[in-house]
C-alpha positions as CSV (number, residue, x, y, z in Angstrom):
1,X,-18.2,15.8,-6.7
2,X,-16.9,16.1,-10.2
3,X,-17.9,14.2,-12.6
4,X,-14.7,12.7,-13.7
5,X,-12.7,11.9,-10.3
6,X,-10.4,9.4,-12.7
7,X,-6.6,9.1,-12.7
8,X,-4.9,8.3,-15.9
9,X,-1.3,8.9,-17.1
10,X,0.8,7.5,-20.4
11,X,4.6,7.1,-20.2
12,X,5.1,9.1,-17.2
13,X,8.4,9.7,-16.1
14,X,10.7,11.6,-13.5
15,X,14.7,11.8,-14.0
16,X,16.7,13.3,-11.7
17,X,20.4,14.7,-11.9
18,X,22.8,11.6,-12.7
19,X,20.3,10.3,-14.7
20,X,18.7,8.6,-12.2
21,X,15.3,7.7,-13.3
22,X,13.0,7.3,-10.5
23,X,9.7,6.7,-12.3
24,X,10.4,5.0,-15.5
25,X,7.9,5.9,-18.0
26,X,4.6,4.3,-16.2
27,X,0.6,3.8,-17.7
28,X,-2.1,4.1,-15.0
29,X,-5.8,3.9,-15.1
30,X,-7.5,4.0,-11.9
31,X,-11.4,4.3,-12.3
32,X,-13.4,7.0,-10.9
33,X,-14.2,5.8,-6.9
34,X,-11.7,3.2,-7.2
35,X,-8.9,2.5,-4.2
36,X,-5.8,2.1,-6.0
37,X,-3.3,0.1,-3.9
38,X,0.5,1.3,-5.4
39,X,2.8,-0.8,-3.8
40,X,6.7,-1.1,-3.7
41,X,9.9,-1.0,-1.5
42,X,11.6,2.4,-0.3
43,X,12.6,4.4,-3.9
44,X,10.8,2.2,-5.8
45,X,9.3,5.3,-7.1
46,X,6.1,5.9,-5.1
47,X,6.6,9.0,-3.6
48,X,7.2,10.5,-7.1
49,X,4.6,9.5,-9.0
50,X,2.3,10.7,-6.3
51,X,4.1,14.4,-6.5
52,X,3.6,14.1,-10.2
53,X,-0.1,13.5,-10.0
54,X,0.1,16.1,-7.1
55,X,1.7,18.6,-8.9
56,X,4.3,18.8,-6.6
57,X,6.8,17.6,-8.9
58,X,6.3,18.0,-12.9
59,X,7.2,15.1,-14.9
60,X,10.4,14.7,-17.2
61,X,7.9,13.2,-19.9
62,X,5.0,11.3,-20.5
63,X,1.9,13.0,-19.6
64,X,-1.0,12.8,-16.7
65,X,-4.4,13.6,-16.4
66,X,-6.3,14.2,-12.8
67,X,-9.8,14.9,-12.5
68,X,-9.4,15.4,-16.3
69,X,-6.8,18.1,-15.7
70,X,-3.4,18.2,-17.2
71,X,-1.0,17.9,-14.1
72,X,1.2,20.4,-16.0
73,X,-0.6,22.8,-17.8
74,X,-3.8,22.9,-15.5
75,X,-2.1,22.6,-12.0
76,X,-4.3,24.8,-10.1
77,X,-7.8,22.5,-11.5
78,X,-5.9,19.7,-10.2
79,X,-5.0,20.8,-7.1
80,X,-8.6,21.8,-6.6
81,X,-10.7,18.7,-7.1
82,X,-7.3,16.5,-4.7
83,X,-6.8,16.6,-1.1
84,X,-3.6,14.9,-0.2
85,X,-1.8,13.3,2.5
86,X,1.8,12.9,2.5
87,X,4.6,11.2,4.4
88,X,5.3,14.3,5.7
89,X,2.6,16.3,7.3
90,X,2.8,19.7,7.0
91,X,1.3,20.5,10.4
92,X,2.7,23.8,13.0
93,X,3.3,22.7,16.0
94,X,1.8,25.8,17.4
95,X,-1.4,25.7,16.5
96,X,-4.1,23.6,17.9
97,X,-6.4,20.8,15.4
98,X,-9.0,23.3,15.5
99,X,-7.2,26.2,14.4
100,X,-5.2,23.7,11.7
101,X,-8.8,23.1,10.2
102,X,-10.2,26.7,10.3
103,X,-6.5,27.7,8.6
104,X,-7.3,25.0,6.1
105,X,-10.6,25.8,5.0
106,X,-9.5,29.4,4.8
107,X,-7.3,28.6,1.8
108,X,-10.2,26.6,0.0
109,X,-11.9,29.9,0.5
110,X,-14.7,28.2,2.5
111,X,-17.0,30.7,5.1
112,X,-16.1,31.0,8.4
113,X,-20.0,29.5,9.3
114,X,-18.6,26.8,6.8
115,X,-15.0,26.3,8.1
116,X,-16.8,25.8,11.5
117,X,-19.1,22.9,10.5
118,X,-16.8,21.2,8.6
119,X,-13.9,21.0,11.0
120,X,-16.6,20.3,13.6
121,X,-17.3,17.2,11.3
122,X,-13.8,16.3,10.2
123,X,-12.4,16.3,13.4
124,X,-15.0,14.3,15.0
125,X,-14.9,11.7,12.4
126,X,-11.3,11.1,13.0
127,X,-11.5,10.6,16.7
128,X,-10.0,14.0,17.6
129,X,-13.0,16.1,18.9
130,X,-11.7,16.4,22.5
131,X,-8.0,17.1,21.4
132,X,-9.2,19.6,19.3
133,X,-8.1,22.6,21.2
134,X,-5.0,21.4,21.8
135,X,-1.6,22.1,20.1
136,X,-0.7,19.7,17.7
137,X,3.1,19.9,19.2
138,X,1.1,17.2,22.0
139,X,-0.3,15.1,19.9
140,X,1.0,11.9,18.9
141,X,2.2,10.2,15.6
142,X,-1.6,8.7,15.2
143,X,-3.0,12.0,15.8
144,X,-0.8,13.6,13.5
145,X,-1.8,11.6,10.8
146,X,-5.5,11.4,11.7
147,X,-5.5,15.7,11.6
148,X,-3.5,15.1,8.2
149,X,-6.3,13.0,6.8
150,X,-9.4,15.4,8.4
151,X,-7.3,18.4,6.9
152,X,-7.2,17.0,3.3
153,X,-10.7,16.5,3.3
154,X,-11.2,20.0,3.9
155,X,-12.8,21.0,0.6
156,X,-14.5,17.8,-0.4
157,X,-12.1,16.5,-2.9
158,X,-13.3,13.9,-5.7
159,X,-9.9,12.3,-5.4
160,X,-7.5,11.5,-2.4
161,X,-4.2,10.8,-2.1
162,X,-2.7,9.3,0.7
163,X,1.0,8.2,0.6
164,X,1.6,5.4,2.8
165,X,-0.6,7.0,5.3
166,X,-0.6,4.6,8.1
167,X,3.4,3.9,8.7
168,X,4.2,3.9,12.2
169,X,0.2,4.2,13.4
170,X,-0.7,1.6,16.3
171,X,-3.3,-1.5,15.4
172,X,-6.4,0.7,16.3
173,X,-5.4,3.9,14.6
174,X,-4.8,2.1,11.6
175,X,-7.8,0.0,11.5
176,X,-10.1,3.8,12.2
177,X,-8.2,5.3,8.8
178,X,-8.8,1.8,7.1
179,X,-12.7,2.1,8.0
180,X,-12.4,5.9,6.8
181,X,-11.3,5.4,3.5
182,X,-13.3,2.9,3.2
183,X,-16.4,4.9,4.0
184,X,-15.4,7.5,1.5
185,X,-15.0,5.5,-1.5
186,X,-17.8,3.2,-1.5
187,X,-20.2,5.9,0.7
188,X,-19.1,9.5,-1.0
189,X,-17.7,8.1,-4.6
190,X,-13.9,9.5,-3.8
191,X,-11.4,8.2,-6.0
192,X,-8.5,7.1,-3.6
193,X,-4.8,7.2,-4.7
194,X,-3.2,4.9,-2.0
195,X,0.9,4.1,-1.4
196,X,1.9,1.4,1.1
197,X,4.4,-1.1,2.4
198,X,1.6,-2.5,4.3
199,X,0.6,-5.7,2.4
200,X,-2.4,-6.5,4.4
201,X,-3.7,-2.9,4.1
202,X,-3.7,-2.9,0.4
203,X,-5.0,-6.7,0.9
204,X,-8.1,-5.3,2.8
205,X,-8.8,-2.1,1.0
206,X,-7.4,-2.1,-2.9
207,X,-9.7,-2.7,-4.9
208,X,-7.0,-2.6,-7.6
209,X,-3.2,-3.1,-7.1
210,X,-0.2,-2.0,-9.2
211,X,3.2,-3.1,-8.2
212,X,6.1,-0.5,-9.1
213,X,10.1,-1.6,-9.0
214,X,12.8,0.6,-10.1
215,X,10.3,3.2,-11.4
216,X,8.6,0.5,-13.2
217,X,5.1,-1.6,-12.7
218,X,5.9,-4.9,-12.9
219,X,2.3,-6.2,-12.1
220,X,-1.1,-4.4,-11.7
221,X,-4.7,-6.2,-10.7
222,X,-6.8,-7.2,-8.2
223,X,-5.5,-8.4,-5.2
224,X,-7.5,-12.0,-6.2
225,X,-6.2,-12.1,-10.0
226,X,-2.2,-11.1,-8.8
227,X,-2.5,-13.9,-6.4
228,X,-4.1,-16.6,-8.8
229,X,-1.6,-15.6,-11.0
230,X,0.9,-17.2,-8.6
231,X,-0.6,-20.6,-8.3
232,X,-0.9,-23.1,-5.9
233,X,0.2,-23.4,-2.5
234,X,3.6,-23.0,-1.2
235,X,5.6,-25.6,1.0
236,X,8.3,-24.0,2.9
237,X,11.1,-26.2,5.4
238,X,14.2,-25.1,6.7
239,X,16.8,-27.7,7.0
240,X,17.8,-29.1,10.3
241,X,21.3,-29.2,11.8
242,X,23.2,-31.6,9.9
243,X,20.5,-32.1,6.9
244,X,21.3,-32.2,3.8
245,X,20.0,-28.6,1.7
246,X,20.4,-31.0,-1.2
247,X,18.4,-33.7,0.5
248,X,15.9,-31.3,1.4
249,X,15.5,-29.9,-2.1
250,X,15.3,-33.5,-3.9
251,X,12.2,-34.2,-1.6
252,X,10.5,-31.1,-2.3
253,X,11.3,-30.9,-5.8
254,X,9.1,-34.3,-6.2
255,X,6.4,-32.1,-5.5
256,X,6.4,-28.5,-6.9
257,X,8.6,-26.2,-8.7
258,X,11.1,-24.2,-6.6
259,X,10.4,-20.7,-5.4
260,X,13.3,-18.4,-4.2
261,X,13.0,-17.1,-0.2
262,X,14.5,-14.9,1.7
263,X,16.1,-17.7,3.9
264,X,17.8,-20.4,4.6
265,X,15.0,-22.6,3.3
266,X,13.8,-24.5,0.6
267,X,10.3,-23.8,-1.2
268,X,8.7,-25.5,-3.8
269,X,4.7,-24.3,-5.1
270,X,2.8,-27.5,-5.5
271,X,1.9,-28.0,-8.7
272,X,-0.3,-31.5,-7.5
273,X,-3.5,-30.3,-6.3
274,X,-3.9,-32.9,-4.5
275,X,-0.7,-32.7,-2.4
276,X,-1.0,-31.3,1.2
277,X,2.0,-31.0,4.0
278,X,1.1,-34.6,5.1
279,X,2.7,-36.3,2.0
280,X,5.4,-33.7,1.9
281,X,6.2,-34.7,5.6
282,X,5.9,-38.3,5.2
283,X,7.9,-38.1,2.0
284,X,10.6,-36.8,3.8
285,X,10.4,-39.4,7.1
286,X,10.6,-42.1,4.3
287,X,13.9,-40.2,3.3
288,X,15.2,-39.9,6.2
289,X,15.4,-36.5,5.7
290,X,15.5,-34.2,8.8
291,X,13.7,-30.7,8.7
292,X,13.8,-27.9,11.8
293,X,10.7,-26.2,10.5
294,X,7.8,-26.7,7.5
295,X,5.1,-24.5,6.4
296,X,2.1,-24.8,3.6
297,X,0.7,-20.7,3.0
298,X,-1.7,-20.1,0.4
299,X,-0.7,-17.2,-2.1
300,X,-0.1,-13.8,-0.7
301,X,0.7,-10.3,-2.1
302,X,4.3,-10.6,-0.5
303,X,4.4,-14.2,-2.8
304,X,3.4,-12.0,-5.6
305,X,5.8,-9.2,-5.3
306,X,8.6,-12.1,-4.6
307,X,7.9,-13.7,-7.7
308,X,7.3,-10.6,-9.9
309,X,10.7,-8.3,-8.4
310,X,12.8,-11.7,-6.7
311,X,12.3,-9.9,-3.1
312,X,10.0,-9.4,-0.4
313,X,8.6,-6.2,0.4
314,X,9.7,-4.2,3.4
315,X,6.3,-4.3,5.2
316,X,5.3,-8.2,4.9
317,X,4.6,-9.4,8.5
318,X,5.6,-6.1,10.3
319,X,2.9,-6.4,11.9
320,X,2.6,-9.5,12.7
321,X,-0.1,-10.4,10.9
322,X,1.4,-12.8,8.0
323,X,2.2,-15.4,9.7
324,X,-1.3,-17.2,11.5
325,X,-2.2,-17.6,7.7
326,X,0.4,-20.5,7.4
327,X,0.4,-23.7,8.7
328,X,3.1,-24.3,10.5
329,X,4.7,-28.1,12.2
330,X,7.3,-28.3,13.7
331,X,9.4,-31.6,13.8
């Protein structure tokens, strides 16, 4: 492992033709055997900043240091002490997971006694020992992104980067490469660079977040500290049929300070400790003020990333894990 497995970069930024600046002069600092959670909607700038610090893609300024390389002027040193796994696997079709990781460890210059044990002991730690001999053409989306993971872990790299490495995987898949990247940084010391829509997964594995929009990070923390941040609890009620959105609003506003949504609803964060739904529902019965639905939810990364960008991101609640956090009564 080397001894600096660290990712920092100053200013960093990537224009392309039209002057369209996808990563807008950024600072990072993720700490060696750190998960870094990088979160943000689609061409928000992820996927650049990860070919920079790949050097995939050289920066139009600002500078970046990997594994205390240079990404520009010492690509080779970076690419050496990285294992990466990108949106798009770069997997034949032809060739079985077996020959994929002898191929692999081949181009690390590994022995072939070497390439043996290791892809022996990558693919079983993925789940994909008895596909092993099969062509990767077969194997599903999962599989595909399980073989990208054992394949980037070839060479033992001191830092990983995974680029939203779990999009389309079902609930168990994605649970296994949670508890794998997981293993590695707190077990092995790796330093993992992790992209994701997902808010849960970079909830349950970040121990740091930064939060890019339009190229630019508009919060970075702990998952913990962004949430704090937010405050207090959130009351949520759509209007019913014939209700007043006005009527609604005054009732609420007694109680918090309005929070913008993504529907038709009205939201105020309570700024009363005290307060709980009950005296927001009986405030409204003494209104006579109908409401079709009402929820209280604690603080959330998606209430972050509303509050700090005025949107929600893509992946809140895809999969349907969101919403048992709330409270929810109907009326």
């Amino acid at each position: 492992m080397a001894r600096d497995n660290g990712i920092e970069a100053r200013a960093l930024a990537r224009e392309f033709k039209g002057g369209i600046r996808a990563v807008d002069g950024i600072d990072l600092h993720v700490a060696p055997g750190e998960i870094y959670g990088f979160l943000g909607p689609n061409g928000a700038g992820k996927s650049t900043t990860v070919h920079m610090l790949t050097t995939l893609l050289p920066p139009t300024s600002g500078t970046a240091r990997v594994a205390g390389f240079d990404v520009v002027r010492q690509g080779a040193q970076v690419r050496s002490a990285i294992g990466a796994a990108l949106q798009e696997a770069a997997l034949d079709n032809f060739l079985t997971g077996r020959e994929h990781m002898h191929l692999q460890g081949g181009m690390h210059g590994l022995s072939r006694a070497e390439r043996e044990r290791r892809g022996e002991e990558l693919l079983a730690r993925v789940g994909l020992s008895e596909a092993a001999d099969r062509k990767v053409g077969g194997y599903s989306g999962g599989m595909k992104r399980r073989l990208d993971l054992a394949l980037a872990l070839v060479h033992r790299p001191s830092i990983l980067f995974l680029d939203e490495p779990t999009t389309g995987l079902d609930p168990q898949s994605r649970a296994a490469l949670w508890d794998e990247v997981e293993r590695l940084a707190k077990q092995q010391g790796v330093t993992v660079f992790l992209t994701t829509q997902y808010l849960e997964e970079a909830d349950q594995l970040a121990d740091r977040v930064g939060i890019i929009d339009h190229g630019r990070i508009v919060a970075e923390g702990t998952p913990d500290e962004l949430k704090a941040e937010i405050g207090g609890s959130t009351v949520e009620a759509v209007p019913a049929q014939g209700s007043s959105r006005d009527a609604v609003e005054a009732v609420l506003g007694r109680f918090g300070e309005p929070v913008p949504t993504q529907r038709e609803s009205v939201a105020v964060r309570l700024t009363d400790s005290t307060a709980d739904l009950g005296d927001v529902v009986r405030a409204l019965d003494g209104h006579g003020v109908d409401v079709a639905q009402i929820q209280l939810h604690t603080p959330t990364l998606d209430d972050v990333f509303l509050e700090k960008t005025g949107r929600s991101l893509e992946g809140a609640g895809d999969d349907g894990r969101e919403e048992p956090r709330r409270e929810a009564a109907r009326r």
